[in-house]
C-alpha positions in Angstrom: 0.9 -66.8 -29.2 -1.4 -63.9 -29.6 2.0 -61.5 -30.2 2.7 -64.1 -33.4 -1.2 -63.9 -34.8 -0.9 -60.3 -34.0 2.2 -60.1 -36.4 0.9 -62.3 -39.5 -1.8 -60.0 -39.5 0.0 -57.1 -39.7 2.5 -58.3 -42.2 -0.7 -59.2 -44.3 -1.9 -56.1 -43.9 1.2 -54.4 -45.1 2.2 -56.4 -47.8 -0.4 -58.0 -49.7 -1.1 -58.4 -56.6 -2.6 -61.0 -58.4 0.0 -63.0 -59.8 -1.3 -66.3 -59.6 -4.4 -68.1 -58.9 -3.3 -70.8 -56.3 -5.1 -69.0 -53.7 -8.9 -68.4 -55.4 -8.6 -72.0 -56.7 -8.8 -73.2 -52.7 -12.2 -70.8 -52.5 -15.4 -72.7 -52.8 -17.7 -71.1 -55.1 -20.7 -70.9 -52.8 -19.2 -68.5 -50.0 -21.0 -65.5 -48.6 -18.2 -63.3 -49.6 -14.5 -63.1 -50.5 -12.2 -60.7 -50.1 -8.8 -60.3 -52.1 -5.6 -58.0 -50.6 -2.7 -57.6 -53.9 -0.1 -56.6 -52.4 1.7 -56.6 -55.9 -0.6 -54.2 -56.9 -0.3 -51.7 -54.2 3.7 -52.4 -54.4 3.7 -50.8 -58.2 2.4 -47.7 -56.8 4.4 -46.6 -53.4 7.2 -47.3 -51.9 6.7 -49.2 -49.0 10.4 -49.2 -47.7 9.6 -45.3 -47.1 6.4 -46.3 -45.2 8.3 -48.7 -42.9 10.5 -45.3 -41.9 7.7 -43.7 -40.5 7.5 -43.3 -36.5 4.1 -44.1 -36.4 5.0 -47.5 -38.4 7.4 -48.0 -35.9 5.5 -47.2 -33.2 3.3 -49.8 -34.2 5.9 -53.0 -34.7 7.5 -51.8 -31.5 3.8 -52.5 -30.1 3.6 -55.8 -31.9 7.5 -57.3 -30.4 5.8 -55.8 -26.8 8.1 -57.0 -24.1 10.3 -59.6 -25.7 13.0 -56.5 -26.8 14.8 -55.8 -29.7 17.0 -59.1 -31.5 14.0 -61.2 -30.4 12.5 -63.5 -33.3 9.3 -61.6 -33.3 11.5 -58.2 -34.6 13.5 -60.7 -36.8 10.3 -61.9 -38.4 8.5 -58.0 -38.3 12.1 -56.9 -40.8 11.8 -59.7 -42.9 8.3 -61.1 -43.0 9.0 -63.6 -46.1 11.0 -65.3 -43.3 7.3 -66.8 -41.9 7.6 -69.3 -45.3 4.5 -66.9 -46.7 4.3 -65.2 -50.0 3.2 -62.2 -48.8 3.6 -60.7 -52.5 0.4 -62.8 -53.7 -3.2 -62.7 -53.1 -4.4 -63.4 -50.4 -8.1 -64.0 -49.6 -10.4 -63.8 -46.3 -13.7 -65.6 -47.2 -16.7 -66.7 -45.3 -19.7 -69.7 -45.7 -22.4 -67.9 -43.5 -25.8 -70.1 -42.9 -28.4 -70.1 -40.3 -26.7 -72.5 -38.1 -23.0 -72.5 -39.0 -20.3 -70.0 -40.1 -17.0 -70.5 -41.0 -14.2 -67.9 -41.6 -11.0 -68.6 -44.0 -8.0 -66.4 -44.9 -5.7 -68.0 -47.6 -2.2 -66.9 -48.4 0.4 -68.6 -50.3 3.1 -70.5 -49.2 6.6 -69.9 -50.1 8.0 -72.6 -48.4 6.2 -75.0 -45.7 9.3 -76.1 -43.5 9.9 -72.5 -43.3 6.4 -72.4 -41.7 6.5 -75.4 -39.9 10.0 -74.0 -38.1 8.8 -70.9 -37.3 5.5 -72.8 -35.9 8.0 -74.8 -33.5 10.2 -71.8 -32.6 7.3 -69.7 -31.1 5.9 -72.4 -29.8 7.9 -75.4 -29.1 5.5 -78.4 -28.5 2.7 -76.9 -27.2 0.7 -77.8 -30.2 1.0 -81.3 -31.7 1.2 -81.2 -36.0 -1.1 -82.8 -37.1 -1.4 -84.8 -40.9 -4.4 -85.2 -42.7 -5.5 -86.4 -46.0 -3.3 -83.7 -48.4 -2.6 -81.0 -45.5 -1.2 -80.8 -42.3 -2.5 -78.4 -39.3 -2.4 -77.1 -35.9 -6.0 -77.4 -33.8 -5.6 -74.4 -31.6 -9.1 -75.3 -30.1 -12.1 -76.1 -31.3 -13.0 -73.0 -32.9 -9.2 -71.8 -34.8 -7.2 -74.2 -37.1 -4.4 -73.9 -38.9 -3.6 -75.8 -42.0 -1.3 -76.1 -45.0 0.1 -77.7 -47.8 3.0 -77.0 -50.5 0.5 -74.2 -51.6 -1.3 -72.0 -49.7 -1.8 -71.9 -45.6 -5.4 -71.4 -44.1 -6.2 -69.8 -41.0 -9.7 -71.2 -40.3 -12.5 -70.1 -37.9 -15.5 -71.7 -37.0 -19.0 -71.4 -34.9 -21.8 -73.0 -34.6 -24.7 -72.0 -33.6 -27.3 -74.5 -31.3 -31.0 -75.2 -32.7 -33.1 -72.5 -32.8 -36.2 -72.9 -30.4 -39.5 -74.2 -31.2 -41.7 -71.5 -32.7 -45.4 -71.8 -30.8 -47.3 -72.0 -34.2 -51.1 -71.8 -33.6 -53.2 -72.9 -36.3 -56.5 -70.7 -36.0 -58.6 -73.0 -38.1 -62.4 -72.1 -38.7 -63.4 -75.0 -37.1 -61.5 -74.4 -34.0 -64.0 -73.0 -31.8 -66.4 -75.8 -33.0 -63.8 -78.7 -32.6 -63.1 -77.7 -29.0 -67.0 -77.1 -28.3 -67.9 -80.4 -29.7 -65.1 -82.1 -26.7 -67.1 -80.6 -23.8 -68.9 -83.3 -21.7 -72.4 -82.2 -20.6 -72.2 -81.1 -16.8 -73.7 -84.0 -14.6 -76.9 -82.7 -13.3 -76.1 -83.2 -9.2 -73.5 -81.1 -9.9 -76.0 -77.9 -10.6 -77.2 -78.8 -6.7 -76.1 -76.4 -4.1 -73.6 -77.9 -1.8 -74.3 -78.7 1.8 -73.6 -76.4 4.7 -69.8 -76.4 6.2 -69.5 -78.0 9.7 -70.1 -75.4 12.3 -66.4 -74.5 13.6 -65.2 -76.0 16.9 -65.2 -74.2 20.1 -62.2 -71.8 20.5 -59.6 -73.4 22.9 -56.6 -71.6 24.5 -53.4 -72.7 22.8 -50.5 -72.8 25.7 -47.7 -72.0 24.0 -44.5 -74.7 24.4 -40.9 -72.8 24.3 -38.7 -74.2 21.6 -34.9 -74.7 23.0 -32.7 -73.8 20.1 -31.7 -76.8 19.4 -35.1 -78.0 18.5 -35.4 -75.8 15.6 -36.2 -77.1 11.9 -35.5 -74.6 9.5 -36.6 -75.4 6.1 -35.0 -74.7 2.9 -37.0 -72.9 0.3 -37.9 -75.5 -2.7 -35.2 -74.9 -5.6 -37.8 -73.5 -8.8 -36.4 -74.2 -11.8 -36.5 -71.3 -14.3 -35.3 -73.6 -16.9 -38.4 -72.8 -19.1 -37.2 -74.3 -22.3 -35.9 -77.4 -21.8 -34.4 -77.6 -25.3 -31.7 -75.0 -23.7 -29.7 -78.1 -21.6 -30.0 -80.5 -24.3 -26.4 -79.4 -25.9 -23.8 -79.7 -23.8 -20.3 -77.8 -23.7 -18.8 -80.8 -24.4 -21.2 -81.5 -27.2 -21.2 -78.2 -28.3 -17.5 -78.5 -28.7 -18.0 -81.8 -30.1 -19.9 -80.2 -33.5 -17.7 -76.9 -33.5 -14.6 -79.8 -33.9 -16.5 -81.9 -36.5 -17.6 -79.0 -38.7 -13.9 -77.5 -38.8 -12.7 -80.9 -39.6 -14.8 -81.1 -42.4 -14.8 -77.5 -43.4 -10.9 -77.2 -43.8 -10.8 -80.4 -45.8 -12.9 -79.6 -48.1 -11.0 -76.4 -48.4 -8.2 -77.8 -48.2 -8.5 -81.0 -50.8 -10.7 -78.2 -52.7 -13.7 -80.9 -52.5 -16.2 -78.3 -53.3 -17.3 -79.1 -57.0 -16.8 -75.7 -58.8 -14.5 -73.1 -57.2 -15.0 -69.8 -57.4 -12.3 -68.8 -59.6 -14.5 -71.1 -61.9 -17.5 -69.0 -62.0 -17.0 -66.7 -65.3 -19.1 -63.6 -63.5 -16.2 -63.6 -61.0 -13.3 -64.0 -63.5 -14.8 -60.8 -65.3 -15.4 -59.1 -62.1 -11.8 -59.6 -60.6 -9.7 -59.3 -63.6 -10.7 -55.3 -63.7 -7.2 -53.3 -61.9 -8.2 -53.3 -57.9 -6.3 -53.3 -55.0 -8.7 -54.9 -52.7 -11.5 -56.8 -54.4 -14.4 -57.9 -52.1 -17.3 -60.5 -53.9 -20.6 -61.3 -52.0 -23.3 -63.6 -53.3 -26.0 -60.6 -52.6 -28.8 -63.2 -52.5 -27.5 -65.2 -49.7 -26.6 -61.5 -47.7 -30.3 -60.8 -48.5 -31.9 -64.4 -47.2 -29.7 -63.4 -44.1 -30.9 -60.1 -43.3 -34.6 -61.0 -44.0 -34.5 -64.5 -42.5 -35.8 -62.3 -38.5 -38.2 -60.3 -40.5 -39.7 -63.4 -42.1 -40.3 -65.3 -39.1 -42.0 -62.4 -37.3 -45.7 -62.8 -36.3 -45.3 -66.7 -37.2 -48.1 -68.9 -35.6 -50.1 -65.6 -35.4 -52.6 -66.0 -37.6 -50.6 -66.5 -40.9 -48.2 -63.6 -41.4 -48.5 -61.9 -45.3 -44.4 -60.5 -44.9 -43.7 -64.1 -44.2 -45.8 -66.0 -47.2 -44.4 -63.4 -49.6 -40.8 -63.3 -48.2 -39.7 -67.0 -50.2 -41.0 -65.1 -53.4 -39.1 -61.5 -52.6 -35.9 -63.0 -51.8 -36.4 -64.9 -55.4 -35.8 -61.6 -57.0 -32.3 -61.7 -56.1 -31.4 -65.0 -57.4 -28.3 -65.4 -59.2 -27.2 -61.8 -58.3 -23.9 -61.1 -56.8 -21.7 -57.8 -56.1 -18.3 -56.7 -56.8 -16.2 -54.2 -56.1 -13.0 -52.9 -56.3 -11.2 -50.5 -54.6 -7.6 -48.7 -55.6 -5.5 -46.1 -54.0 -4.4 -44.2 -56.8 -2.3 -41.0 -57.2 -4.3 -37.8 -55.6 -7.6 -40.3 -55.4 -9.3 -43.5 -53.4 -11.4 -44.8 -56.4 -14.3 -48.0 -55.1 -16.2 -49.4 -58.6 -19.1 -51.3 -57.7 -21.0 -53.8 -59.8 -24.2 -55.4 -59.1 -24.9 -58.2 -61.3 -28.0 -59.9 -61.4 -30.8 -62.0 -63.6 -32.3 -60.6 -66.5 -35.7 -59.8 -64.9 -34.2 -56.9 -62.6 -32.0 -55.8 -65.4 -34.9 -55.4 -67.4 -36.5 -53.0 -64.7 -32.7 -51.1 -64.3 -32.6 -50.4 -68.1 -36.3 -49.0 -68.0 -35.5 -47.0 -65.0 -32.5 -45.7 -65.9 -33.8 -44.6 -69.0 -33.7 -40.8 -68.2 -32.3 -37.3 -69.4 -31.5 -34.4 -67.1 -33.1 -31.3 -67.2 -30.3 -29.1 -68.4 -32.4 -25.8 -67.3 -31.7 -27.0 -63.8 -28.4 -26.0 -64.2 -28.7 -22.3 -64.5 -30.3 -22.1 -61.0 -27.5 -23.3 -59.2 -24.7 -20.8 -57.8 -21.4 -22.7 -58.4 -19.9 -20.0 -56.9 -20.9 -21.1 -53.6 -21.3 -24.6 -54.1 -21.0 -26.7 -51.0 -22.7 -30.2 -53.0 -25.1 -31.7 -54.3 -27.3 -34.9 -55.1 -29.2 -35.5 -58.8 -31.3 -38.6 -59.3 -32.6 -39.2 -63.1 -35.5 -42.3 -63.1 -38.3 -43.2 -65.8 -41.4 -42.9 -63.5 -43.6 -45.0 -66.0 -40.8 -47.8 -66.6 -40.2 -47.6 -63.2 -43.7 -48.1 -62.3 -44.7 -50.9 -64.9 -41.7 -52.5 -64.0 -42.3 -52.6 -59.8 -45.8 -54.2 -61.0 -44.6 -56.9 -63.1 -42.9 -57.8 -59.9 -45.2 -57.3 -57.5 -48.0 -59.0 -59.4 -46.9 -62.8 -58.5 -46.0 -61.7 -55.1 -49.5 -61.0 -54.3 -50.4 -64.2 -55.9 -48.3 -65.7 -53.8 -50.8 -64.5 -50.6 -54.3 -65.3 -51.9 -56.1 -63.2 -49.1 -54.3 -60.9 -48.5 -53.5 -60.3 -52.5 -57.0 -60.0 -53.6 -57.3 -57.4 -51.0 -54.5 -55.1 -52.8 -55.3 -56.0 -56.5 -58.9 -54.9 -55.6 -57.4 -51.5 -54.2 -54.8 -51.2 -57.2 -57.7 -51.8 -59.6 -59.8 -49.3 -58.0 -56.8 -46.8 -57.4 -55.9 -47.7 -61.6 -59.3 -46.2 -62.1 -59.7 -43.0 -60.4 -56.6 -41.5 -61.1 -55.2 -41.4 -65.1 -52.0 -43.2 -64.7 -50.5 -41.5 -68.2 -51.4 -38.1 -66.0 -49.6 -39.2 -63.1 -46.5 -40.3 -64.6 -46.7 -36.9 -66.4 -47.1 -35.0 -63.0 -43.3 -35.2 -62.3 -40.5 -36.2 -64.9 -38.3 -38.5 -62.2 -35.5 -36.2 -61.6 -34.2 -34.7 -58.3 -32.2 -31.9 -57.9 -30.6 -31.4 -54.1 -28.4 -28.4 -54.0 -26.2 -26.9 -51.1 -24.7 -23.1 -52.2 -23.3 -22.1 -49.2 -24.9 -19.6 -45.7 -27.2 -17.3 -45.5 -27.9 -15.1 -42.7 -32.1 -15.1 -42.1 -33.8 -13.5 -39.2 -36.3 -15.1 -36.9 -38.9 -14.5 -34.2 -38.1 -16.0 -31.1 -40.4 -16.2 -27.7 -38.2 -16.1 -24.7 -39.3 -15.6 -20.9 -37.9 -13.3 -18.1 -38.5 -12.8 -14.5 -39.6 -9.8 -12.6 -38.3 -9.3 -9.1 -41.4 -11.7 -7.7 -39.9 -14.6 -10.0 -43.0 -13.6 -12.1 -42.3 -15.3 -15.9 -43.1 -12.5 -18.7 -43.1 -13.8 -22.3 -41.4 -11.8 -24.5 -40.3 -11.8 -28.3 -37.3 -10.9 -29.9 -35.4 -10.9 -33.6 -32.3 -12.7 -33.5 -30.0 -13.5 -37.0 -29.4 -16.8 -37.5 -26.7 -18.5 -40.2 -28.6 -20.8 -41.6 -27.4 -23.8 -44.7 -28.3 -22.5 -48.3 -30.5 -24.9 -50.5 -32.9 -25.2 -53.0 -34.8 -28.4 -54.4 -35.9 -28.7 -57.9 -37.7 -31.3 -59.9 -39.1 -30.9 -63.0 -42.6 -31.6 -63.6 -45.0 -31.8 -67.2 -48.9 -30.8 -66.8 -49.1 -27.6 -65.8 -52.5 -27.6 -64.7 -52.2 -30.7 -62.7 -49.4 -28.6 -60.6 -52.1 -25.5 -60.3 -54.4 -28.1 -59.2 -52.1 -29.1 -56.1 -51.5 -25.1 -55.9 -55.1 -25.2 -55.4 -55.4 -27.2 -52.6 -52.2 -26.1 -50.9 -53.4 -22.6 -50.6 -57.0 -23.2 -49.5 -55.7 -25.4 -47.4 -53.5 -22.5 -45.8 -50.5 -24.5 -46.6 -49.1 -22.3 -49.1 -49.4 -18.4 -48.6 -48.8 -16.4 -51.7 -46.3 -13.7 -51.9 -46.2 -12.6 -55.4 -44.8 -15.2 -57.8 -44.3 -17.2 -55.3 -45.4 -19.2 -52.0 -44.2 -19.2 -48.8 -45.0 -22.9 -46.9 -46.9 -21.9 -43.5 -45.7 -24.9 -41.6 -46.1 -24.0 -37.6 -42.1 -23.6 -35.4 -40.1 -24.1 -38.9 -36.4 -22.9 -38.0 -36.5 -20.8 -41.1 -39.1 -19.8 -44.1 -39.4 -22.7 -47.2 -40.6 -21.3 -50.3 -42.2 -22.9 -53.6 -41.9 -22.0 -56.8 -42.6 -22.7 -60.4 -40.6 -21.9 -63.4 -39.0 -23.4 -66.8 -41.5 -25.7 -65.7 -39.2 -26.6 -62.6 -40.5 -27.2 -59.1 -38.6 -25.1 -56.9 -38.6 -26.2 -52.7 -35.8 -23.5 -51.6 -35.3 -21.4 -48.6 -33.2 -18.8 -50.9 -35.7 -16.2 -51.0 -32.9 -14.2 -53.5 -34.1 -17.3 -55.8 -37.4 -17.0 -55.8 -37.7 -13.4 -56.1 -35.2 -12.4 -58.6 -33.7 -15.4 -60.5 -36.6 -17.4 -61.6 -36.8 -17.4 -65.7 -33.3 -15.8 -65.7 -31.0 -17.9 -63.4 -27.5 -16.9 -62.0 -25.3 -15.3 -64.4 -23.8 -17.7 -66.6 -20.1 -17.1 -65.0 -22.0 -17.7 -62.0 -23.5 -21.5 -62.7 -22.4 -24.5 -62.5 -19.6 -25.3 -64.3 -19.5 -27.2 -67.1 -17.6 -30.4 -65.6 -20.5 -30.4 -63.5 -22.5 -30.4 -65.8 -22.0 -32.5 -68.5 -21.3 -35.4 -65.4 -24.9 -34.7 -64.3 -26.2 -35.8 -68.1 -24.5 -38.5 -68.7 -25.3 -40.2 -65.1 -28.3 -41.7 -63.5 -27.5 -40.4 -60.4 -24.5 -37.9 -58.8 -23.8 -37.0 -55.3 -20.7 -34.5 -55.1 -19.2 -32.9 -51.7 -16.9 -30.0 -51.7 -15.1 -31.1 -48.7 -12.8 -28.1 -48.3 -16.1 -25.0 -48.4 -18.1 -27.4 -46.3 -15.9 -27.5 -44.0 -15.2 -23.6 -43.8 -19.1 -23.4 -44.0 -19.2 -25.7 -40.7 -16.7 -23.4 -39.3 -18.7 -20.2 -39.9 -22.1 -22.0 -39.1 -20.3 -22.4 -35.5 -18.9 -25.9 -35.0 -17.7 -26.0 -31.5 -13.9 -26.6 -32.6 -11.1 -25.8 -29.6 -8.3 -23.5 -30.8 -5.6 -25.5 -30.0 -4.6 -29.3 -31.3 -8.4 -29.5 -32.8 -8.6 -26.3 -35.2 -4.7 -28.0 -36.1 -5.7 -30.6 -37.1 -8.8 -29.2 -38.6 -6.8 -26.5 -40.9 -4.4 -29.5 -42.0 -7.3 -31.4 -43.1 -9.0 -28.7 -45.2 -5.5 -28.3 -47.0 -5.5 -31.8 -47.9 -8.9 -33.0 -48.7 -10.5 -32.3 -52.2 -14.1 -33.6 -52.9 -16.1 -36.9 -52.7 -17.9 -38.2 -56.0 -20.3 -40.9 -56.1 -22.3 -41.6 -59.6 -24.0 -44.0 -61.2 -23.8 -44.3 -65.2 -27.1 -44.9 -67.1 -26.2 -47.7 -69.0 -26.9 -51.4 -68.2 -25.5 -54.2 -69.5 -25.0 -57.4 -66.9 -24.3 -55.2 -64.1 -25.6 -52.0 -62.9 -22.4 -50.3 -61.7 -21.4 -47.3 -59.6 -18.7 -45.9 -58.5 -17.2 -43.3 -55.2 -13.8 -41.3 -55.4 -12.1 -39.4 -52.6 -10.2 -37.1 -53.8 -6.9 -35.2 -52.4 -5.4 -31.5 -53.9 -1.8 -33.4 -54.2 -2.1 -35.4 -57.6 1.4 -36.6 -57.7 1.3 -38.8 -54.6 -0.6 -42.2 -54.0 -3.3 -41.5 -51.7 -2.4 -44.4 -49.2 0.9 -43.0 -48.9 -0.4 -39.4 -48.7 -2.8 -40.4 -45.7 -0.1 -42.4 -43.8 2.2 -39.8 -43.8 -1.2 -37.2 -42.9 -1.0 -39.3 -40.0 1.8 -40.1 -38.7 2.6 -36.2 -39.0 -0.4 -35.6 -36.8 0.3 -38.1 -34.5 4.3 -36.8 -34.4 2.5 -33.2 -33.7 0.4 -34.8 -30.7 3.1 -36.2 -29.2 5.8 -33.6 -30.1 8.0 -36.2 -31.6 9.8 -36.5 -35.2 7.7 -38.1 -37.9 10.8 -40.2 -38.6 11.4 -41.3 -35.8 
C-alpha cells in the first residue's frame, strides 16, 4: 500500500497546466491555503521524456517498484501513469482548512476515468478495503484519519486530525475588592481558643521490648499506595475510541462537503483569486494571510491570561483586524535560464492606504557613485516615506490603544509628551528613509591581538602581536536632511568618546570590534563603512565613473521600493578566499560546478500600489537557452553520476 501512495505522488509530482477548472470548483473558498501544480504548463517548456532518461530518474522509480521486480504492475503504472484513471495533465490542487481544533488536508486531481481507478484500486489491493458509496461519491476509509474519494470528476485524497479540548486556563480575577471580600468571610476567633493549652501527660515509664522472631512465612509486605499523577482530569475524558469516533465524523463530513461542493461560494468564485491565478505560473500557492496570522498569534494572545489582564491579549482581537480581507498569492515559474516567484499581497484599503504613503519614495542617485561595481559581491536598498510611514503606523495604533483603556492612556500620555519635546517635522527630516547595504568584495586589515605563552615554569606571559586578517568589504549609507541636527549627534558621539576624529572622518571606538567602523558625512550621505580607502579618498568624488555601479543597477534601484541582489558566482570565490573550510576532493567538485552554473538572486519590490503590494525573487542561471528545471535536474543527476562513478544515462 505505501509503494502505490508512494507512486501517485510521484507521478503528481512529475506530471502536473490549467486547462480546466473541475478541480478549483471542488475547493471551498474558506481554506487556509491552496496550492495549484500545472503540469501543462511545465510540459510547454521541457521535455519531460528526456527527464525520464536520466539515471537519477531511474534510480528513483527503481526505488518506488522496490522489491516487486521489473513487469510488476507498479513499473507498468510508473511507464504509463495515465493508466491510474488520473488526468495527470490538469491541475491539481493540495489545500488545507486549519482551525484551532481541526485540520483537514485535500489534494484534488482530475479523473480521467473512474473504473480505471476503481480497477487499479482492486488490483493493488484486492479486498482489503471495502468501496464504499455515498451521496454523489464513492470512497475507500483507509482509517480514521486518510480517505479516499471520487466521482466522474476529480479524486480526493483526504486527511484529517483533530485535536482534543484545550485545558482550562486558571483565570484569576484580581478584583479591588478581593482582599476585602475575603476579609469580610473570616469568623472572629472564639476567645477559649486564645487560652494556652494544658500540659501533655507525663510519658510512661520506659519498658524493655522483648523482641518476638518473625518466621518468614509470617511476613506482610505492603504495597506502596498507587498516587495518581493524573493532575488534569480533563486528559481521560476522550477516549481512543472516542477520539477516533470525532476524527471519523469530521472526515465524513469534511469530504462531503468537498465532495457535493456544499460549501456556499468556492474559491474559484472569489474574483481576487480568479485575478490572482489567471497570471502564467507553474505552481500557484493562495493563503488567506488573516487566518495564517490568527494562527500564529492565537499562543501569543493567550499568554499571561488570568494574570492580571494581559495588554498583548486585549489588543490582539483588534491587531489581527488589520489583516482582514487580505490574502497572498504567488506564483512561481521555471523559465529558460531563471526561477521567477511573483508575490502579491492583497489586502483592505486601510493598509493599502499606509503602503502607498510608504512607498512613496525616490532613491538618492548620489548613492550610486560610492559603490565599486567592480567588486560587487551584493547589495540591499530600502526606499520608505518616514512621515507617511509614521502618520500612517498612528492612525493604526490609535484605536488599538483605545482598545486597552489603562494601559492606553499610559502610552498616549507618553506619545503626547514625547510629540512635544522633540519637533516631529525635524525628526522626519533627520533621515530621508532610504538604506543603502553594500558588499564590494575583501580587504586585507591588520589587527592587534593579545595571546599568552608559557615560560619553562608553565608561567603565562601575555603578549601582543599584528596579525592580517581578510576581512568582508562594506559600507552603509543613508541619506539624511538637517545638517545640524547630524552635527548635533556628532556632538554627542564624540564627547561621549564614541566617535574619535581622524580628519574628515570618525573612527567608532567600540571596545574587541574584529575590525575598525568608520562614519562619515558627505553629499549629505551618512556613511557606516569599514573601507577606510572610502572615507579617506572618495568622499565628494566617488569611484570613477567606469568603476560604479552599472547602470542596470541602477536604474532598477529607482524604480523599486526595495532591492536585494547577490552575485552568487564572486561570493562564492570571496568565501573561497575568505577561507571556507572546503576539502579538495568531491567538495571543491562540486563547488567549481556550481559557481559555473549559478548567476545571481534578485528580489525587488516595485513602488506602486494598486490592490496588491507585490514582489517578486529570480534565480538566475549563465545558460539562457535551457529551462531551469531541466538545467538543475540534469546539474544533479550529473553530480550524483560523478559520486557514484556511474553514467548520467544510465
Amino acid at each position: 500500500m505505501q509503494h502505490f501512495f508512494k507512486t501517485l505522488a510521484f507521478c503528481l509530482l512529475v506530471a502536473t497546466g490549467l486547462q480546466a477548472q473541475s478541480t478549483l470548483q471542488y475547493i471551498p473558498g474558506d481554506v487556509t491555503f491552496n496550492l495549484s501544480v500545472r503540469p501543462a504548463s511545465l510540459d510547454a517548456k521541457m521535455d519531460f521524456e528526456k527527464i525520464k532518461q536520466l539515471g537519477i530518474f531511474q534510480m528513483i522509480t527503481q526505488g518506488m517498484i522496490g522489491g516487486m521486480g521489473s513487469g510488476s504492475p507498479m513499473d507498468d503504472l510508473l511507464s504509463d501513469p495515465s493508466a491510474m484513471g488520473v488526468d495527470l495533465m490538469q491541475e491539481s490542487c493540495l489545500f488545507a482548512s486549519l482551525q484551532a481544533d481541526r485540520q483537514a488536508f485535500g489534494y484534488l486531481m482530475a479523473m480521467s476515468d473512474a473504473g480505471k481507478f476503481e480497477g487499479l484500486l482492486q488490483q493493488f489491493f484486492g479486498g482489503a478495503f471495502e468501496v464504499m458509496q455515498a451521496d454523489g461519491y464513492r470512497y475507500v476509509s483507509l482509517d480514521s484519519d486518510f480517505q479516499l474519494a471520487w466521482n466522474q470528476d476529480v479524486l480526493l485524497l483526504a486527511a484529517v486530525e483533530v485535536s482534543d479540548p484545550d485545558p482550562p486556563l486558571f483565570d484569576f480575577d484580581w478584583e479591588e475588592d478581593w482582599e476585602m471580600e475575603d476579609m469580610e468571610e473570616i469568623e472572629e476567633v472564639p476567645e477559649y481558643l486564645e487560652e494556652a493549652p494544658p500540659p501533655p501527660p507525663p510519658p510512661a515509664p520506659y519498658e524493655e521490648i522483648e523482641e518476638e522472631q518473625l518466621e518468614e512465612e509470617d511476613l506482610v509486605i505492603e504495597e506502596p499506595p498507587v498516587i495518581s499523577d493524573d493532575y488534569y482530569p480533563y486528559e481521560d475524558d476522550y477516549s481512543y475510541e472516542e477520539r477516533q469516533q470525532r476524527r471519523a465524523e469530521y472526515m465524513g463530513d469534511w469530504v462531503g462537503s468537498v465532495m457535493n461542493r456544499s460549501f456556499g461560494q468556492g474559491l474559484a468564485q472569489q474574483a481576487r483569486y480568479r485575478k490572482a491565478a489567471g497570471k502564467p505560473a507553474d505552481l500557484h500557492f493562495w493563503a488567506n494571510y488573516a487566518q495564517l496570522m490568527n494562527m500564529s498569534a492565537s499562543d501569543m494572545g493567550g499568554m499571561g491570561m488570568g494574570m492580571g489582564g494581559n495588554p498583548l491579549a486585549a489588543m490582539m482581537p483588534l491587531m489581527m483586524s488589520m489583516y482582514d480581507d487580505t490574502f497572498l498569492s504567488a506564483g512561481l515559474n521555471f523559465n529558460k535560464g531563471e526561477m521567477r516567484l511573483d508575490m502579491d499581497l492583497y489586502s483592505n484599503e486601510r493598509l493599502l492606504k499606509i503602503w502607498r504613503g510608504s512607498l512613496d519614495a525616490k532613491f538618492n542617485k548620489k548613492i550610486a557613485k560610492y559603490i565599486d561595481g567592480e567588486h560587487l559581491l551584493g547589495y540591499f536598498n530600502v526606499q520608505y516615506n518616514v512621515e507617511e510611514t509614521m502618520e500612517g503606523l498612528r492612525e493604526l495604533m490609535d484605536p488599538m490603544l483605545e482598545s486597552i483603556p489603562m494601559y492606553g492612556e499610559m502610552a498616549q500620555a507618553l506619545i503626547d509628551v514625547i510629540g512635544i519635546a522633540i519637533d516631529e517635522d525635524a525628526l522626519y527630516n533627520l533621515f530621508k528613509g532610504d538604506l543603502t547595504l553594500a558588499f564590494t568584495g575583501l580587504q586585507e586589515v591588520e589587527r592587534t591581538i593579545t595571546t599568552y605563552e608559557y615560560d619553562d615554569d608553565f608561567n603565562a606571559q601575555e603578549i601582543e602581536k599584528t596579525v592580517t586578517q581578510t576581512v568582508p568589504e562594506m559600507a552603509m549609507m543613508m541619506s539624511y536632511g538637517s545638517q545640524e541636527n547630524i552635527n548635533r549627534l556628532l556632538r554627542l558621539g564624540t564627547s561621549s568618546s564614541f566617535l574619535v576624529p581622524e580628519g574628515n572622518y570618525y573612527r567608532i571606538a567600540v571596545p574587541d570590534m574584529p575590525m575598525d567602523i568608520y562614519l562619515a558625512l558627505a553629499d549629505d550621505i551618512l556613511f557606516v563603512t569599514n573601507n577606510v580607502d572610502l572615507v579617506q579618498n572618495r568622499l565628494g568624488s566617488g569611484y570613477a565613473k567606469k568603476d560604479r555601479l552599472s547602470k542596470e543597477h541602477c536604474k532598477r534601484l529607482q524604480k523599486s521600493a526595495s532591492v536585494f541582489f547577490w552575485d552568487i558566482p564572486a561570493s562564492m570565490d570571496a568565501a573561497l578566499a575568505f577561507g571556507l573550510p572546503i576539502d579538495e576532493g568531491p567538495g571543491m567538485m562540486v563547488f567549481e560546478q556550481l559557481k559555473q552554473e549559478l548567476d545571481y538572486m534578485l528580489i525587488q519590490a516595485p513602488k506602486e500600489v494598486d490592490d496588491s503590494v507585490s514582489s517578486s525573487m529570480i534565480f538566475s542561471i549563465q545558460d539562457d537557452q535551457v529551462n531551469i528545471l531541466e538545467k538543475i535536474l540534469n546539474l544533479a543527476n550529473d553530480l550524483a553520476a560523478k559520486q557514484m562513478g556511474g553514467n548520467s544515462r544510465s
